[in-house]
N, C-alpha and C positions, 0 to 999 in steps of 0.2 A: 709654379705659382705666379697668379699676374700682378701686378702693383693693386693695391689695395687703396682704398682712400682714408686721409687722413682720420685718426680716431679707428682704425677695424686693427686686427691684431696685430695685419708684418703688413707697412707701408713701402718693403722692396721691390723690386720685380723679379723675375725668375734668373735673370743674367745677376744681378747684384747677389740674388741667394747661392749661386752655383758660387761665387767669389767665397762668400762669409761662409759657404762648407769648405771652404779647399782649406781654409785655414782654423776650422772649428767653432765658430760664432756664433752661426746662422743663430741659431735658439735665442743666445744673448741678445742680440743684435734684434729679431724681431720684437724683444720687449723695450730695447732702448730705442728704436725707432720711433715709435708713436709719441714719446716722450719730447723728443728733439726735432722732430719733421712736423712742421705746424701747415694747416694752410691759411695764414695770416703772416704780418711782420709784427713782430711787439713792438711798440716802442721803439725801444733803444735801435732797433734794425731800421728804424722810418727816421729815424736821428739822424744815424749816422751815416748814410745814403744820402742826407740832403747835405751833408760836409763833402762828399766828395767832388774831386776836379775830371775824375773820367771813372768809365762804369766798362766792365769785358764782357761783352754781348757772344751768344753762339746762335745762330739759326740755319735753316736750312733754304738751299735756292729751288728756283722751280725743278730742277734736274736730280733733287737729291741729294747733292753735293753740302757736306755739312761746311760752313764756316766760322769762324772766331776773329775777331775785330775790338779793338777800343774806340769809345764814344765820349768823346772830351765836353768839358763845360763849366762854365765861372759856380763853382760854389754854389749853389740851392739850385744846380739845373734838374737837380731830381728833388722834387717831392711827393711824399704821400698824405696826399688827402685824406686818407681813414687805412686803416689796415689792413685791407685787400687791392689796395690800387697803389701802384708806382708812376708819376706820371714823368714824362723827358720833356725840357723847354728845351732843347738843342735840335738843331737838325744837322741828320749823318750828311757825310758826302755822297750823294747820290751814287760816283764812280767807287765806291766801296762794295765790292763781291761779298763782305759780312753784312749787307744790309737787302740785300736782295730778296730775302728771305720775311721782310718785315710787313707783310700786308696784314689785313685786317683779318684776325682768328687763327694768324699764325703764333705755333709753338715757337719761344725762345728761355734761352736761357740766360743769369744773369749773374753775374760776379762783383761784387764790391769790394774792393780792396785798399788800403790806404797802406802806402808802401813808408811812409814814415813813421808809422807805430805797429806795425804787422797784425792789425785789425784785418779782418775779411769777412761776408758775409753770404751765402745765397739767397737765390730768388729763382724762381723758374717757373715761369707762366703764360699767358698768353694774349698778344696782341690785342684790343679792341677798339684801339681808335689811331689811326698812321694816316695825320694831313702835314698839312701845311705848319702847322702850331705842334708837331713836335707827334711822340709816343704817348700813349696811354696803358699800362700793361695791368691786367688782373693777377691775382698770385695763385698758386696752385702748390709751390712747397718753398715754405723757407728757413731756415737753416743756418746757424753760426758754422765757422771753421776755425782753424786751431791756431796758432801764428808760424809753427815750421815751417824751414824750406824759404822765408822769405825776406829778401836782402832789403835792409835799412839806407831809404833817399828817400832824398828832400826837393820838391818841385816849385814851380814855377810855369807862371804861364807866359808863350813867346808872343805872340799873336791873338786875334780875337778867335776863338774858338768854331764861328760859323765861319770865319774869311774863308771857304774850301778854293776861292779861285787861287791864292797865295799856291795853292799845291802844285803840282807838276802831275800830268796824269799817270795814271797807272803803268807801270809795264810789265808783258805777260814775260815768265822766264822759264827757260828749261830748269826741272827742279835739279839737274843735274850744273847748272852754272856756277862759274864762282863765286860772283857773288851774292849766290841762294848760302852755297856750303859756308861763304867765311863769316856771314850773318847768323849761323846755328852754331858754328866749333865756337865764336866767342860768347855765345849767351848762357846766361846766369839764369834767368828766365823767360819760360814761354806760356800762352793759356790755349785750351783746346778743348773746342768742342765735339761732341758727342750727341746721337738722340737712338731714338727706340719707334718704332708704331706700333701698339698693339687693341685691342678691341674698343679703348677709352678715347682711344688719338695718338696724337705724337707730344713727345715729350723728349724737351732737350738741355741738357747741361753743359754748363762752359767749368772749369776747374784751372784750377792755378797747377805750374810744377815748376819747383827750383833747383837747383844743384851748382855745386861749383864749375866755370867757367869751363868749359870743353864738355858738360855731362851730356850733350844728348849727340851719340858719334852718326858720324854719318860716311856710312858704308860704300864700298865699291861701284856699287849698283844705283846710287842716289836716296836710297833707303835710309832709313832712322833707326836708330836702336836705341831706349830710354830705359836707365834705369827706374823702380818705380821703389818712392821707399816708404816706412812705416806713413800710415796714416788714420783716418778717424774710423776705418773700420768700414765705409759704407759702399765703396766702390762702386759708386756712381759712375764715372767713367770707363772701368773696365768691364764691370756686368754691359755697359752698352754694348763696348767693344764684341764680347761673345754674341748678343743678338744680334749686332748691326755693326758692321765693319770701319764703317767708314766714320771719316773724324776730318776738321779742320782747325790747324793749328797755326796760331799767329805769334811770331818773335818780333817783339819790339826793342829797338834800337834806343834806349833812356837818354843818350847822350845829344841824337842826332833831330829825332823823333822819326827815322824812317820805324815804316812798318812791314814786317816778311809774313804775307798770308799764303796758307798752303791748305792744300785739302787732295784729300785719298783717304789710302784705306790701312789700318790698325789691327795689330794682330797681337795675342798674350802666350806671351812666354813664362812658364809656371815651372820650366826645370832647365835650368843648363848649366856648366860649369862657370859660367861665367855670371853669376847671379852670386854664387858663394866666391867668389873673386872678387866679386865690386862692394866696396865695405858700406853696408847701410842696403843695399837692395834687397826688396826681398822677393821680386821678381823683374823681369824685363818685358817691356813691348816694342814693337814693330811698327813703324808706317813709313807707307810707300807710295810719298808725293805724287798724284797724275797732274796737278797744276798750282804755279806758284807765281803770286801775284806780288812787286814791290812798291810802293806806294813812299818815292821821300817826301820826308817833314811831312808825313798824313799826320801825326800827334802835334797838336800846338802846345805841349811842355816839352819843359826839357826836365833830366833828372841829377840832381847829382850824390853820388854813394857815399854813406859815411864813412870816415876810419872805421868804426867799430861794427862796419853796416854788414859781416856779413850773418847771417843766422846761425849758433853755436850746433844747430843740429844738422845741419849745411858741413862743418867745418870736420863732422866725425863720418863722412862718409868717402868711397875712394874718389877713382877717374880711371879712363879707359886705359891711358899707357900703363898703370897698375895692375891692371888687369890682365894686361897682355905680358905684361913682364913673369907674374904671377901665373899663370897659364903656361907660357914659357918654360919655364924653371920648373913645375911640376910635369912638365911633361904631359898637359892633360889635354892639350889642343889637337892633339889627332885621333884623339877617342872618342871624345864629347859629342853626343847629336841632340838638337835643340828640340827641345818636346814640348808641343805647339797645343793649344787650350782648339777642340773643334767649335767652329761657330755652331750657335746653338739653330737647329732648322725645326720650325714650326714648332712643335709644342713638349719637344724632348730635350732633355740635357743629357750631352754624355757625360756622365757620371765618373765612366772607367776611366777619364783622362784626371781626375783628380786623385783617386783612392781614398784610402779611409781617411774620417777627418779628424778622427780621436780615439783614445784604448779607454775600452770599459775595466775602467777602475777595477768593478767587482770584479772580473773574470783572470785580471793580470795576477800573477804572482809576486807578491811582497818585493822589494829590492833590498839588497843588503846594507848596513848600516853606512858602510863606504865602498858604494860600486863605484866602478872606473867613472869619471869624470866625462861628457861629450867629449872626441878629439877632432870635431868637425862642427862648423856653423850649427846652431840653433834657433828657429824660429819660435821666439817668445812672446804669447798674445796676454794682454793687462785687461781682461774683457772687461769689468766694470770700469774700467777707465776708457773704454773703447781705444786703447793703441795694441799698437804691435812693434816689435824693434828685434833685431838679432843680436843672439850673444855670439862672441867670436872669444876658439878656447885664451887665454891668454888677459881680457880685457876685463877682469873684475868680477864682482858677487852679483848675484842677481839686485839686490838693493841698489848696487850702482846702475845698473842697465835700466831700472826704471828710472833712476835721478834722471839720468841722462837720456829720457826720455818725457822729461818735464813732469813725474810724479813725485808724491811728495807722501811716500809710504811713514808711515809711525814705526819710530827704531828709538834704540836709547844706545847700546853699548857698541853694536858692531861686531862682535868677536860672539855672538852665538851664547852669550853668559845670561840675557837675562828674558829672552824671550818676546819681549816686545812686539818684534816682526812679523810673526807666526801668521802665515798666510796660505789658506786653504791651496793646493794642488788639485785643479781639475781634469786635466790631463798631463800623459808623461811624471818623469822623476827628476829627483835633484839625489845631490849628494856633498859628502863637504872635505875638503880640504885635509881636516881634522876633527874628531867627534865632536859637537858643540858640546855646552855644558846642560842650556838647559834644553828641555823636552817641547818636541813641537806637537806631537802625535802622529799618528798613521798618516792621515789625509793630508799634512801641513810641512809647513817646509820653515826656518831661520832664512828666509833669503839675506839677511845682513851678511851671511859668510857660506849659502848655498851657490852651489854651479848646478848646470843641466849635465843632470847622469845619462850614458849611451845606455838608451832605451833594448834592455833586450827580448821586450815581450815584440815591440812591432816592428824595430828598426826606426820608428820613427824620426825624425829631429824636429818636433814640436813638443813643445811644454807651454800649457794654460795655464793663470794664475787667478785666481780668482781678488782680483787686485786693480 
C-alpha cells in the first residue's frame, strides 16, 4: 500500500505498514493515523517551534546520500505565518553536508524538540523558497511525539548563531576513527534521518533516539548496532529503513557544541538473542557508516544536564556489556543468528520474514484458568494508547508495565478483588499468579495482577491489549 494523503483511510506507506504487521497494529494504527497525522500545524505546533533555539533538519544530497544536522537560532527564528508554512530567519553554514540538500522543492524533514521540558514535535515538507533571507518550508505532515527516551538540559546560547566563520571547517573522517567511535560510546543522544521515493515524490523524516550513555555500540567492523525501544507505533524511520536503506545520523556533543555527522546505510533486525537480552528493546538495527563528517563548535549552545535530567524510561532499559554478559552466561552466543528484515524491492513485501501477526481468537482454544506464566520476554502492544513495551518474567503485573509506560489505566484494588481493570484481550493470553476474585470474562483479563501466559496455540510471545 503507498502513503495516502492526509484525510483517505491509512496515511502510512507500505514499509511503515510491513512494521505495524510484524507487531499487530496495522488495522489500529490505520484508523489512528488520520486522526493524528494532519497536513497543517495547529496552533500550539506554530507556538512552540517559534520558542525554540535550534530545529534537526534531514535532507537529502545531490548523490542520495541522506543527512541529519541541527540549525540553531535566537528564539523566534522560526515562524509560521499561517498553518501550512514554516519559515527559517537563520542561515545554515553553507559547509554543512546536512544542508546540501536544501534547494528549492526539495523534500525535508523536521524535528522540534526542546530538551528542557521533553516537548517535541514533527514537520515534514517541502522546500519552496532557500535565498539569502533564510528557508521557507510548506507542511505535508505534522505530528506530536511523546516525551520518552529524552534527557533533561538547560541551554544557552555562546555566540551569535549566524557567526559560521567563528567555526573551524569540516573534517572528513574515517567512520572507523577514534574520534568518530569515542563521540558515539558516550552519547545519550542522536537524530537520524531517513526518506523514501515513491510515485508522489520524496519524502523524508529526521527522529530523535535516546538511551543511556554507551546505547548505540559500535562494532568491530565500524558498524552501529542500535537498540530500538517502545514507541508511538508509527515507524517512520524503520518502514524507511525497509524501502530505502540508507540513513543519516548526526551525534551532537551538548557540552562542547561539536557535531558527528554520518551517513550510510540502515538495516532491521526483527529477531536475535540479543533483542531479548537488552532490557527495553524490542528490536535492533544496523548502520554502516560510508562517511563521517566532524564539525567543532558547529552548535553555538552549549547544554547543560540536570541531576534529575535523565528520562525515567531511559533508566528501565539495559546496555550492551549486559547483554554480553547475559549472553555469556546463558550460553547463547554461539547459536544465535541474526534474522535480518529483506529490503522491500519494488512493489512486494516479504511477508515470510515477519510471520503471523496475531491468533484469531475464534479459532484458539480456551486457556486454562492458571496456565503457566510467559518464562520468556514478552512483547506487549497498548493499541489505543499507540505504545508498545516488554514485559520481562519476574518485573510485575501487566498494570505495572503499562504505568511504566506512562499509562494511566483505571484500577482501584490491585489484587484482582474488584474488577475495575478489566481490559479487553485482543491478541494472546494472560494468566495469574493466584485465581483473582472477581470475574473478567472470556475476552478480558484483571491486568492489576495478570502476567502474559506462554501462548500454546501459536508459540507466540505477543499479547495485544486493547488499552
Amino acid at each position: 500500500m503507498d502513503r495516502q494523503e492526509i484525510g483517505k483511510p491509512n496515511p502510512f506507506h507500505r514499509g511503515e505498514i510491513a512494521m505495524q504487521t510484524a507487531v499487530g497494529v496495522a488495522e489500529r494504527m490505520g484508523k489512528v493515523g488520520p486522526q493524528v497525522i494532519r497536513n497543517f500545524m495547529p496552533n500550539q505546533h506554530r507556538e512552540f517551534f517559534a520558542q525554540l533555539p535550534f530545529i534537526v533538519l534531514g535532507a537529502v544530497d545531490a548523490s542520495g546520500d541522506a543527512w541529519a544536522t541541527l540549525i540553531a537560532g535566537n528564539p523566534g527564528f522560526l515562524h509560521s505565518p499561517d498553518p501550512q508554512t514554516l519559515e527559517f530567519a537563520a542561515i545554515p553554514d553553507p559547509r554543512d553536508p546536512g544542508v546540501a540538500g536544501l534547494g528549492d522543492g526539495s523534500a525535508i524533514g523536521l524535528l522540534g524538540i526542546e530538551l528542557h521540558t521533553r516537548r517535541r514535535n514533527r514537520m515534514n515538507g517541502r522546500v519552496v523558497t532557500h535565498d539569502a533571507g533564510g528557508l521557507r518550508v510548506n507542511v505535508e505532515h505534522a505530528f506530536g511525539n511523546c516525551p520518552q527516551y529524552i534527557q533533561l538540559r538547560d541551554w544557552q546560547m555562546v555566540r551569535g548563531p549566524d557567526d559560521h566563520l567563528a567555526v573551524s571547517q569540516p573534517i572528513a573522517l574515517d567512520p572507523k576513527d577514534p574520534r568518530v567511535q569515542a563521540l558515539i560510546t558516550a552519547a545519550d543522544t542522536f537524530f537520524v534521518a531517513s526518506y523514501i521515493d515513491d510515485e508522489t515524490g520524496r519524502h523524508v523524516d529526521v527522529s530523535h533516539r535516546g538511551g543511556k550513555s554507551g546505547f548505540v555500540r559500535v562494532n568491530a567492523d565500524g558498524s552501529l548496532t542500535i537498540p530500538d525501544f517502545a514507541g508511538n507505533l508509527h515507524f517512520n524511520t524503520l518502514g524507511n529503513f525497509l524501502i530505502n536503506p540508507k540513513a543519516g545520523l548526526v551525534f551532537p556533543d551538548f557540552e562542547t557544541g561539536d557535531l558527528l555527522q554520518l551517513t550510510g546505510d540502515a538495516e532491521v533486525v526483527l529477531d536475535s538473542s540479543e533483542i531479548a537480552a537488552f532490557a527495553g528493546a524490542e528490536r535492533l538495527w544496523t548502520f554502516r557508516p560510508r562517511r563521517a563528517v566532524l564539525r567543532h563548535e558547529a552548535l553555538p549552545l552549549r547544554f547543560v544536564f540536570r541531576p534529575e535530567g535523565w528520562s525515567p524510561n531511559i533508566l528501565r532499559t539495559g546496555d550492551w556489556d549486559r547483554v554480553r554478559r547475559r549472553l555469556d552466561a546463558e550460553k547463547l552466543h554461539s547459536n544465535w543468528r541474526p534474522f535480518r528484515v529483506e529490503r522491500i524491492v519494488e512493489e512486494s513485501i516479504h511477508a515470510e520474514a515477519f510471520g503471523p501477526a496475531s491468533v484469531d481468537r475464534q479459532q484458539a482454544p480456551a486457556e486454562p484458568a492458571l496456565a503457566r506464566a510467559a518464562a520468556g520476554p514478552v512483547d506487549v502492544v497498548f493499541v489505543r494508547s499507540g505504545q508498545e513495551a516488554r514485559w520481562q518474567p519476574g518485573s510485575g503485573s501487566l498494570l505495572e508495565l503499562a504505568e511504566a509506560s506512562g499509562l494511566t489505566p483505571d484500577f482501584s484494588c490491585r489484587n484482582g478483588r474488584c474488577g475495575t481493570c478489566a481490559t479487553r484481550v485482543l491478541a494472546g493470553s494472560v494468566t495469574y499468579p493466584s485465581p483473582p476474585a472477581a470475574r473478567a470474562g472470556a475476552e478480558h483479563a484483571l491486568i492489576c495482577c495478570a502476567l502474559p501466559a506462554a501462548d500454546k496455540v501459536s508459540g507466540s510471545n505477543q499479547l495485544v491489549l486493547d488499552l
